[in-house]
Each structure stands twice: as C-alpha cells, then as structure tokens.
N, CA, C and O of each residue as an XYZ file, in Angstrom:
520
protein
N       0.829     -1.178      0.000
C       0.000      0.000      0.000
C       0.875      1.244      0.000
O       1.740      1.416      0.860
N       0.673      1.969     -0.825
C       1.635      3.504     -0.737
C       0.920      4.459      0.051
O      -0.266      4.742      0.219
N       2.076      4.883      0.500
C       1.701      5.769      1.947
C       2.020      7.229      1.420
O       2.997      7.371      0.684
N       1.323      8.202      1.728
C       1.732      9.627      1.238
C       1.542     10.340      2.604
O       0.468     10.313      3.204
N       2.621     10.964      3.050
C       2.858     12.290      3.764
C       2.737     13.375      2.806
O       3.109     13.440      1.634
N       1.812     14.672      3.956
C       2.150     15.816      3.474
C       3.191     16.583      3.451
O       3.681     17.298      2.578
N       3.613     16.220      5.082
C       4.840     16.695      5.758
C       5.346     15.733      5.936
O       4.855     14.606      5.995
N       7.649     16.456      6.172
C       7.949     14.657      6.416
C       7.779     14.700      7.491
O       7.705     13.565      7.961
N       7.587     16.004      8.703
C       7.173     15.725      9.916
C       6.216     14.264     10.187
O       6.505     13.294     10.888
N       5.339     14.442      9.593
C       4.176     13.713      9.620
C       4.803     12.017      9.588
O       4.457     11.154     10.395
N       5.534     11.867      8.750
C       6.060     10.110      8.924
C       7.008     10.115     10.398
O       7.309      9.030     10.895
N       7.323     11.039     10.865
C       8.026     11.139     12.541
C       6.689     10.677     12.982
O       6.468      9.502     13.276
N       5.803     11.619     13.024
C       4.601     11.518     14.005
C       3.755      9.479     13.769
O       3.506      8.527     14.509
N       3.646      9.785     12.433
C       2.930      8.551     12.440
C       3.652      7.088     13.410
O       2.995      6.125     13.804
N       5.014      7.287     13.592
C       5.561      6.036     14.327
C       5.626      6.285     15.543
O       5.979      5.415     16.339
N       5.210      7.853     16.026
C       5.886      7.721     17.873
C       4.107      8.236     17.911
O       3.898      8.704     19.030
N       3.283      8.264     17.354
C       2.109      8.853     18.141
C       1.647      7.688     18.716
O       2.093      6.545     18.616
N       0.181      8.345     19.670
C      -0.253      7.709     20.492
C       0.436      7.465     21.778
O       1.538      7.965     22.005
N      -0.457      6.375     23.002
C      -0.171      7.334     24.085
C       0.874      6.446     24.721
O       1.456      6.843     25.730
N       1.147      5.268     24.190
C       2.338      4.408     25.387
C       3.455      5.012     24.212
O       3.959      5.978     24.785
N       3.895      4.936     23.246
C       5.125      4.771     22.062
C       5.935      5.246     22.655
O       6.999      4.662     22.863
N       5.623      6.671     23.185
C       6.799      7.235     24.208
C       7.352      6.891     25.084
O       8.577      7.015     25.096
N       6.822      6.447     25.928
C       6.864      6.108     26.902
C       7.273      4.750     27.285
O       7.606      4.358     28.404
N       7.173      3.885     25.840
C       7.963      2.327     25.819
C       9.495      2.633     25.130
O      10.477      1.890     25.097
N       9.311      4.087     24.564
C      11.012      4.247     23.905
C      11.654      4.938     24.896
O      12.875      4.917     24.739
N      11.187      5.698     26.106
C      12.180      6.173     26.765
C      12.158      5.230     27.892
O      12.800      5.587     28.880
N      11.604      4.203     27.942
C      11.975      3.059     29.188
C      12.897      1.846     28.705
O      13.330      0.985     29.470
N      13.138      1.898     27.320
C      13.969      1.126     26.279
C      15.353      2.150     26.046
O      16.543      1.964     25.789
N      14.638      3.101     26.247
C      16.069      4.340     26.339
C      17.544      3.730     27.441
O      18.721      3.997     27.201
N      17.090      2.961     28.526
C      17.752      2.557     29.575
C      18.002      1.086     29.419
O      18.561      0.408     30.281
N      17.603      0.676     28.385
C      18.457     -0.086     28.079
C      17.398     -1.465     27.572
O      16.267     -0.982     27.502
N      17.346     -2.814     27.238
C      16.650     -4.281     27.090
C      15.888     -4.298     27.882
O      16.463     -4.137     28.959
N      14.460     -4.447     28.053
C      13.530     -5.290     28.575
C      12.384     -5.966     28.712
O      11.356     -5.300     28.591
N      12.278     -7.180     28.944
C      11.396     -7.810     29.305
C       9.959     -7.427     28.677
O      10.061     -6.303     28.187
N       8.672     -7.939     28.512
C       7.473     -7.502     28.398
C       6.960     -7.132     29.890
O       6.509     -6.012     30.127
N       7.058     -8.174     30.916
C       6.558     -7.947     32.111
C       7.175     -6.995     32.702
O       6.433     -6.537     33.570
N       8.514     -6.277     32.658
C       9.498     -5.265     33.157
C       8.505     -4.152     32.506
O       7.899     -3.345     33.211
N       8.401     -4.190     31.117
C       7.607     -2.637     30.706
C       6.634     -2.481     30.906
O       6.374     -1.318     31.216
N       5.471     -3.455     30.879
C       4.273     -3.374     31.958
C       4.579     -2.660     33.031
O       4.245     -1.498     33.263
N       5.145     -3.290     33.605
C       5.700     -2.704     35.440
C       5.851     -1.766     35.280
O       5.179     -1.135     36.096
N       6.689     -0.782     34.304
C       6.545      0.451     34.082
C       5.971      1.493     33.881
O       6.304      2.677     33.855
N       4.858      0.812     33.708
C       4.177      1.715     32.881
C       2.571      1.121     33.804
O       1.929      0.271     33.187
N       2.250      1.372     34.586
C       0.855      0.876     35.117
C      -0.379      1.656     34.194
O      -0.177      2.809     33.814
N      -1.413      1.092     33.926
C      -2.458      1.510     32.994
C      -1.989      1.088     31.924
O      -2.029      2.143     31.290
N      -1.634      0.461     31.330
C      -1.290     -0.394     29.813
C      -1.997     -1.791     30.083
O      -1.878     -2.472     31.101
N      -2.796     -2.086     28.899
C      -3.054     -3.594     28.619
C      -1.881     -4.359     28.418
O      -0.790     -3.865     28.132
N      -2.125     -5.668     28.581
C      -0.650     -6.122     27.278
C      -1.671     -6.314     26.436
O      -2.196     -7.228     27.073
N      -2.336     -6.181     25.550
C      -3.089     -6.016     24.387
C      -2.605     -4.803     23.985
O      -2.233     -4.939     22.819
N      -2.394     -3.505     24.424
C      -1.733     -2.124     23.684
C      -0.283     -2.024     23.793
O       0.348     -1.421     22.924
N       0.387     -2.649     24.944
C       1.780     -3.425     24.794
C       2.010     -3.889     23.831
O       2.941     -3.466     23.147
N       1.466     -4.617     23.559
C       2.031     -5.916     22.475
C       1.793     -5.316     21.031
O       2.654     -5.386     20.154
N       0.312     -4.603     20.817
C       0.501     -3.532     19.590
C       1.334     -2.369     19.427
O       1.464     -1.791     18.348
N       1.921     -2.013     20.540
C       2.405     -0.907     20.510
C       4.036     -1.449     20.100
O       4.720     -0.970     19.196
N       4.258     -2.073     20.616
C       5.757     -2.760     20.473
C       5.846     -3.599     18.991
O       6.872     -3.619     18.311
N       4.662     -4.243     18.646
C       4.537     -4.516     17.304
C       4.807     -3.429     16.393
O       5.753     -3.490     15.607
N       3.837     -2.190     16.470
C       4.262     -1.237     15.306
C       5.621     -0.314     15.716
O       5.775      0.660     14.979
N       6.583     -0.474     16.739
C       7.667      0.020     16.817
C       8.508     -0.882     16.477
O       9.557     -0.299     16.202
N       8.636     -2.126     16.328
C       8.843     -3.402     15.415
C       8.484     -3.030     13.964
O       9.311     -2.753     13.095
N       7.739     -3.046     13.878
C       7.310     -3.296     12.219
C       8.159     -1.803     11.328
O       8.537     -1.768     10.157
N       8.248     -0.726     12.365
C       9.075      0.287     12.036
C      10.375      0.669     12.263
O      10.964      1.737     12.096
N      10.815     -0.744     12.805
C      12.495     -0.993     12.678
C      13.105      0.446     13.540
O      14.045      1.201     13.293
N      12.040      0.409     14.696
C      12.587      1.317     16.035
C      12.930      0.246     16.941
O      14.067      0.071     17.381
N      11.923     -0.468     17.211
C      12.668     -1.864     18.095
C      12.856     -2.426     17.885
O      12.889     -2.431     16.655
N      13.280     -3.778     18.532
C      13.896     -5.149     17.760
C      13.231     -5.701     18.999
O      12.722     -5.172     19.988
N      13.427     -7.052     18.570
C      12.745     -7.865     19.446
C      13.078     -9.345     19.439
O      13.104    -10.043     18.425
N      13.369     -9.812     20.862
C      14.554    -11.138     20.330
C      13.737    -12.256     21.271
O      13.357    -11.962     22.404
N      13.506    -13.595     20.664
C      12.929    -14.245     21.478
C      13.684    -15.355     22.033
O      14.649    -15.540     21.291
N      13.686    -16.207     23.034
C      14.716    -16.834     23.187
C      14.011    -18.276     23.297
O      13.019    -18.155     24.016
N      14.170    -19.621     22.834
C      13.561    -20.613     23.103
C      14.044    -21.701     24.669
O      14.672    -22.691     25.044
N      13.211    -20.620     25.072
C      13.210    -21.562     26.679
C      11.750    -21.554     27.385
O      10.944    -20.636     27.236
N      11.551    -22.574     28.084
C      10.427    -22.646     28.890
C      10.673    -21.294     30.365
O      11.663    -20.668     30.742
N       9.916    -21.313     30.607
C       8.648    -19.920     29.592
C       9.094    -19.400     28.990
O      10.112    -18.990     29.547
N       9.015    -18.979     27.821
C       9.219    -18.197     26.546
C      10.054    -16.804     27.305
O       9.619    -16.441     28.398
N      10.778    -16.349     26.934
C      11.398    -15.041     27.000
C      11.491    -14.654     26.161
O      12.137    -15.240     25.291
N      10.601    -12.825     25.813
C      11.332    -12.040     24.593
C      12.031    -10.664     25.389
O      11.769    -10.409     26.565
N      12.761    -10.007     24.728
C      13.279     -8.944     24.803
C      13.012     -7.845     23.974
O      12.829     -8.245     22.824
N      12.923     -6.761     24.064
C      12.791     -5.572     23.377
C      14.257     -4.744     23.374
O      15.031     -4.812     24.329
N      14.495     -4.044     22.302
C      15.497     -2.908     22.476
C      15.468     -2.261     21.467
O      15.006     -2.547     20.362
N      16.152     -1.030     21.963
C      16.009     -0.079     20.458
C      17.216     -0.205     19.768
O      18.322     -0.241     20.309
N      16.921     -0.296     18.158
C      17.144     -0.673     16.898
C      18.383      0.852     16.902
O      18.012      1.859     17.507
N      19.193      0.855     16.494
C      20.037      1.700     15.670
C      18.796      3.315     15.510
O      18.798      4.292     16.260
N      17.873      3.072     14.286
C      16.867      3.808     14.211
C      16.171      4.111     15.293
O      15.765      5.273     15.301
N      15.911      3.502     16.155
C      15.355      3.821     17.435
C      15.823      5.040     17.597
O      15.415      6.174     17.348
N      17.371      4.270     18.368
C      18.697      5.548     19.205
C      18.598      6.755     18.344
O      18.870      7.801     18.934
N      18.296      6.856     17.174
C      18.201      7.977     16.335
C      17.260      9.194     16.904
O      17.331     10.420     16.818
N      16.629      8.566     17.331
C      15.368      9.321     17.873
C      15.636     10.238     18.964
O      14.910     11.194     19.234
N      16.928      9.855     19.722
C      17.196     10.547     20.855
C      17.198     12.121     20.858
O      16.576     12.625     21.793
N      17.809     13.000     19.941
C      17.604     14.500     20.287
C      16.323     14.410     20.136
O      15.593     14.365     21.127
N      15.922     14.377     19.115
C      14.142     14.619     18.718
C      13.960     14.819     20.070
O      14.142     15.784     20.813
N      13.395     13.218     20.289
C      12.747     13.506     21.600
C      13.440     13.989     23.189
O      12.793     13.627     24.172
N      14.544     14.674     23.395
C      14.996     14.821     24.325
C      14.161     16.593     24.020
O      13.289     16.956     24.809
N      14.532     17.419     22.953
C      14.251     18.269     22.024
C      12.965     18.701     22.859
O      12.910     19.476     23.814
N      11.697     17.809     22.081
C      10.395     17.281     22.754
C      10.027     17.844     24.341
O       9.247     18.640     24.862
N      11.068     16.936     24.735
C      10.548     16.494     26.263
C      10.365     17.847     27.107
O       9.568     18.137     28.000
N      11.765     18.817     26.274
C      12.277     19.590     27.003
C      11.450     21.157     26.585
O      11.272     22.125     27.323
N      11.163     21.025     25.551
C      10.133     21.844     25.115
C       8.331     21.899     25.878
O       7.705     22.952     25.994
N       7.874     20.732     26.240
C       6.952     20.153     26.919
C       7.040     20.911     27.921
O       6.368     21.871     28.299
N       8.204     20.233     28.443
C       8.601     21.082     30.081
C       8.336     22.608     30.367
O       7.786     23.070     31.366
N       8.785     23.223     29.403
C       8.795     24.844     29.356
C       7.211     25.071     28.849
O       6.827     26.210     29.112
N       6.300     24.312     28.242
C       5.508     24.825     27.976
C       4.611     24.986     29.413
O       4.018     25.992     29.804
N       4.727     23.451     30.168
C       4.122     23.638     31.060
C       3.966     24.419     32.213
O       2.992     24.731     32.899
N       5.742     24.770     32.279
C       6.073     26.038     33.239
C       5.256     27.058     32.961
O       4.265     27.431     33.587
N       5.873     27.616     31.692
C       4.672     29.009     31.242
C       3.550     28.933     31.688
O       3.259     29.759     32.553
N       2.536     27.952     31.281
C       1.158     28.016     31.706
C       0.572     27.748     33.052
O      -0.588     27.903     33.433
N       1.906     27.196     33.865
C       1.531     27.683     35.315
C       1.515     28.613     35.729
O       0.696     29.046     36.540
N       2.888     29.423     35.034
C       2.323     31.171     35.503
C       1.628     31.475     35.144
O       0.907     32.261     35.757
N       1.331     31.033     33.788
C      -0.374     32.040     33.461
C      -1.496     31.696     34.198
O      -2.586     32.219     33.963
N      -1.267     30.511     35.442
C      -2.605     30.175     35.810
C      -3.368     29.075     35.535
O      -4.472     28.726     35.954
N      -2.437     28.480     34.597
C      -3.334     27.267     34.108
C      -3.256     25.731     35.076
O      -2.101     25.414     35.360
N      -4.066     25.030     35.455
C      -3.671     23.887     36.389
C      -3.740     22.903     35.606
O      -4.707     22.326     35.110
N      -2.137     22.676     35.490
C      -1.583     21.612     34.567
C      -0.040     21.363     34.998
O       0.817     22.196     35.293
N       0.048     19.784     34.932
C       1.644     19.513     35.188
C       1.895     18.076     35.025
O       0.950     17.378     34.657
N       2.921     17.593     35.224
C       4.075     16.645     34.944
C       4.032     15.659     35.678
O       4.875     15.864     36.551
N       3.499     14.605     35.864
C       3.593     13.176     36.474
C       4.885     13.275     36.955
O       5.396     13.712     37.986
N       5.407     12.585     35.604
C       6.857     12.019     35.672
C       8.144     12.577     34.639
O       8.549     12.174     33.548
N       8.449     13.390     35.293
C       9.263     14.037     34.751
C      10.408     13.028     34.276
O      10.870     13.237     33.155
N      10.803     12.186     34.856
C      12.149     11.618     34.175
C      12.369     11.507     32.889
O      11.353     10.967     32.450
N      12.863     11.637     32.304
C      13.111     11.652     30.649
C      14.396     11.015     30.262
O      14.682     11.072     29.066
N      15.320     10.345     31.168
C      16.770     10.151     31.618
C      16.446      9.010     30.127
O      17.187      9.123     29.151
N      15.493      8.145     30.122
C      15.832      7.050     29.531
C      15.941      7.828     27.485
O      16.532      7.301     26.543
N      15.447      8.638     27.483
C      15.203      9.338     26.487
C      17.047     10.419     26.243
O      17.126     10.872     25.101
N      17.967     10.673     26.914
C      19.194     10.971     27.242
C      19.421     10.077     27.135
O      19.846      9.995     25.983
N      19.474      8.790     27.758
C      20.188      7.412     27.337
C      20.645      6.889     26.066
O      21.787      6.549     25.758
N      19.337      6.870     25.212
C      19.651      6.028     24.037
C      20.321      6.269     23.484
O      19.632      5.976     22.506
N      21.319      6.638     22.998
C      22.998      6.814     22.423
C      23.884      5.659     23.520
O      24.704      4.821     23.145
N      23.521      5.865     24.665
C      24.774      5.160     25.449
C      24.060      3.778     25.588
O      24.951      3.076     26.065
N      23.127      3.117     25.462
C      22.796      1.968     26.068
C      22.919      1.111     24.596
O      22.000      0.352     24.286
N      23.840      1.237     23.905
C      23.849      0.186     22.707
C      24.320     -0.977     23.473
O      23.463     -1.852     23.348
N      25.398     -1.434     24.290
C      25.527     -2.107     24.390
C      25.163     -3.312     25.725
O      25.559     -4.444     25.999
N      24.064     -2.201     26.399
C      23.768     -2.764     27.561
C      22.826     -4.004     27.302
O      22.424     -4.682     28.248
C-alpha cells in the first residue's frame, strides 16, 4: 500500500504517536527489557496495547525484538540503531513540553508533569551495548 505524507514531519509523528510509544522508547532508552518489566513500568497499559504498541515500533524498525527458546518463553525488546536515532528529537520534545508547562503555570493554568524523568530518552545513544 503507498503511503503519502504531506509533511515529512508527519512520517516522525505517524511512528511515535499515540499514548504508550513514548513512553515504551524512553523506558527502552535505559536499556533491554522484558514484556513484564515494561508493563511494570508503565501501570495503565493492557498487554493487548503493549504488544501492539511494540509490534508497530517493530514493524518500524525502532525496536527489535529477540525471542529466546526456553520454557517460559522469554522475549526482549530494544532499540534498533533507528530507534537511538530518535534521541535529540525527543529529548528536544521532552524539554520543550517542560517549558511549555512552566509558562502556563504562571499564566494560571492547572496543569503539570507526572513524571518528569526523561533520563531514559538521554540514554539512548549510550545503552547500545547494555
């Protein structure tokens, strides 16, 4: 099927949108893990939107995904070369986010930041070989 962007922004967006993508690449930012490890991470995820979500970051050669044949099954996740690519972008992102939200607290607005950590999103350059 041929795919047409208007913008090339737009082929960025189409692979990190939606609401876990982020949030499974900057916990992959820190390095290999587990399905049940990124669950844990992430409380409020199905593994039904896990498992799609990690599929289409798979299918877009951001993650990789390695299975190992042992009782119980073990797979692994990590980010792909292309993944780690992603790192200013979204550090870029994160950090822009941040300032927006500052501003609009001074203006009054009641809005803010769970979880600020973003460390795993700084990572991905250094965790190739972890």
């Amino acid at each position: 099927m041929k795919k047409i962007y208007h913008l090339a922004v737009d082929a960025t967006l189409d692979v990190i949108r939606g609401k876990w993508k982020l949030r499974i690449l900057c916990h992959l930012g820190n390095g290999t893990l587990r399905t049940g490890e990124l669950r844990r991470l992430m409380p409020g995820i199905s593994q039904k939107m896990l498992t799609q979500s990690l599929k289409e970051l798979e299918n877009a050669h951001i993650v990789s995904r390695r299975s190992y044949n042992e009782v119980p099954p073990r797979v692994e996740y990590s980010l792909t070369e292309r993944g780690m690519s992603l790192r200013d972008i979204l550090v870029e992102m994160s950090d822009w986010g941040s300032a927006l939200v500052k501003a609009r607290q001074e203006e009054g607005d009641d809005v803010r930041i769970l979880n600020s950590d973003d460390e795993g999103f700084k990572n991905m350059g250094s965790q190739a070989n972890k």
